[in-house]
C-alpha positions as CSV (number, residue, x, y, z in Angstrom):
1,X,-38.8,-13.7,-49.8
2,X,-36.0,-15.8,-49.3
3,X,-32.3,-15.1,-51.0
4,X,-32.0,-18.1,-52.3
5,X,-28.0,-17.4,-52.7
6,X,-28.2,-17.3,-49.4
7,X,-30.0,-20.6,-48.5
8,X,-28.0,-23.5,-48.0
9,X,-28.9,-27.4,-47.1
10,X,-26.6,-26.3,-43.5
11,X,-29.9,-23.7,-42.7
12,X,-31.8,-27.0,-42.4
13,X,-31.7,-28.1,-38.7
14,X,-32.5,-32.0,-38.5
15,X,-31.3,-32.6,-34.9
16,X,-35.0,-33.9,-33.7
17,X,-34.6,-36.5,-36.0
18,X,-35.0,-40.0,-34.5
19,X,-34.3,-41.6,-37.7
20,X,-30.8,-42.9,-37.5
21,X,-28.0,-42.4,-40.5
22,X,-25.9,-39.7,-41.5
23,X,-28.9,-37.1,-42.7
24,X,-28.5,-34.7,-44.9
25,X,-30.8,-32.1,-46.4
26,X,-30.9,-31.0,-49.9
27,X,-32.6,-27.8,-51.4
28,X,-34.1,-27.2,-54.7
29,X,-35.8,-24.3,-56.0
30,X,-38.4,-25.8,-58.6
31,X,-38.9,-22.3,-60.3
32,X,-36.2,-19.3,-59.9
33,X,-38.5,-17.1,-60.5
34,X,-40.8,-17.9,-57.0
35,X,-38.2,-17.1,-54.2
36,X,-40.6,-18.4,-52.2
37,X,-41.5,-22.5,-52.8
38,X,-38.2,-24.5,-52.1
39,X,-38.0,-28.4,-52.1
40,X,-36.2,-29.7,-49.2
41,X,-35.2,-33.6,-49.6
42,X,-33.1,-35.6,-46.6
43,X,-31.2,-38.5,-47.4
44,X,-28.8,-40.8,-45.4
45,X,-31.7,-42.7,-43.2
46,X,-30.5,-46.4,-42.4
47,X,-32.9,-47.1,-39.2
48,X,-36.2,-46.2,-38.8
49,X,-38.1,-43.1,-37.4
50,X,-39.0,-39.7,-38.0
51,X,-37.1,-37.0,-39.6
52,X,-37.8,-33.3,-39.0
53,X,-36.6,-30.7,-40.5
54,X,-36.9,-26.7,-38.8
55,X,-35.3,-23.9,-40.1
56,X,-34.0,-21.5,-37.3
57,X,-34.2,-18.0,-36.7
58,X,-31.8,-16.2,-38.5
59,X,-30.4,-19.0,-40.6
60,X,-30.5,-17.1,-43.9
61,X,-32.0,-13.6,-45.2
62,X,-34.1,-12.2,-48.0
63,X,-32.4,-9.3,-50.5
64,X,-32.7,-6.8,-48.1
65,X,-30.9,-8.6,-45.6
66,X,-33.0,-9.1,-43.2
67,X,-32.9,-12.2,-40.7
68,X,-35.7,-15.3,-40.9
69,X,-37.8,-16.0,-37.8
70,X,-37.8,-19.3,-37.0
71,X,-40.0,-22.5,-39.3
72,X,-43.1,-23.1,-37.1
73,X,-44.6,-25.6,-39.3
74,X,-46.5,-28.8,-38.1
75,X,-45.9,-30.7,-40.8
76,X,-42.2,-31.1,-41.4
77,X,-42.2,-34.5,-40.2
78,X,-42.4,-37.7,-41.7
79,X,-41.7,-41.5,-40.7
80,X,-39.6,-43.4,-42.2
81,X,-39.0,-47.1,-42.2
């Protein structure tokens, strides 16, 4: 389970994004009481393409301090345009 005191929107890595704009990524926590279902929203797209958003290895750390391993999802992409 995530900290999520320790989990910023600058643990979100968006650098294989094509889409072009300043992007930024935004964290919610819909319930505080489930550390572990966070929102993440990116804004800041002006041209089209994809965004993707990864968290690496180590980026934050659950209560006991220990490190994440890196996101290995296949569906934190989307299109935009």
């Amino acid at each position: 389970m995530i900290d999520s005191a320790s989990f910023t929107s600058s643990d979100i890595n968006l650098s294989g994004s094509t889409a072009g704009g300043p992007l930024v990524a935004t964290i919610t926590q819909p319930d505080p009481a489930n550390p572990l279902v966070f929102n993440v929203a990116v804004t800041g797209m002006t041209s089209m393409g994809r965004v993707v958003a990864r968290i690496p290895a180590n980026a934050t750390t659950d209560r006991a301090l220990n490190s994440n391993p890196a996101s290995t999802s296949t569906d934190n992409s989307v299109k935009w345009n």
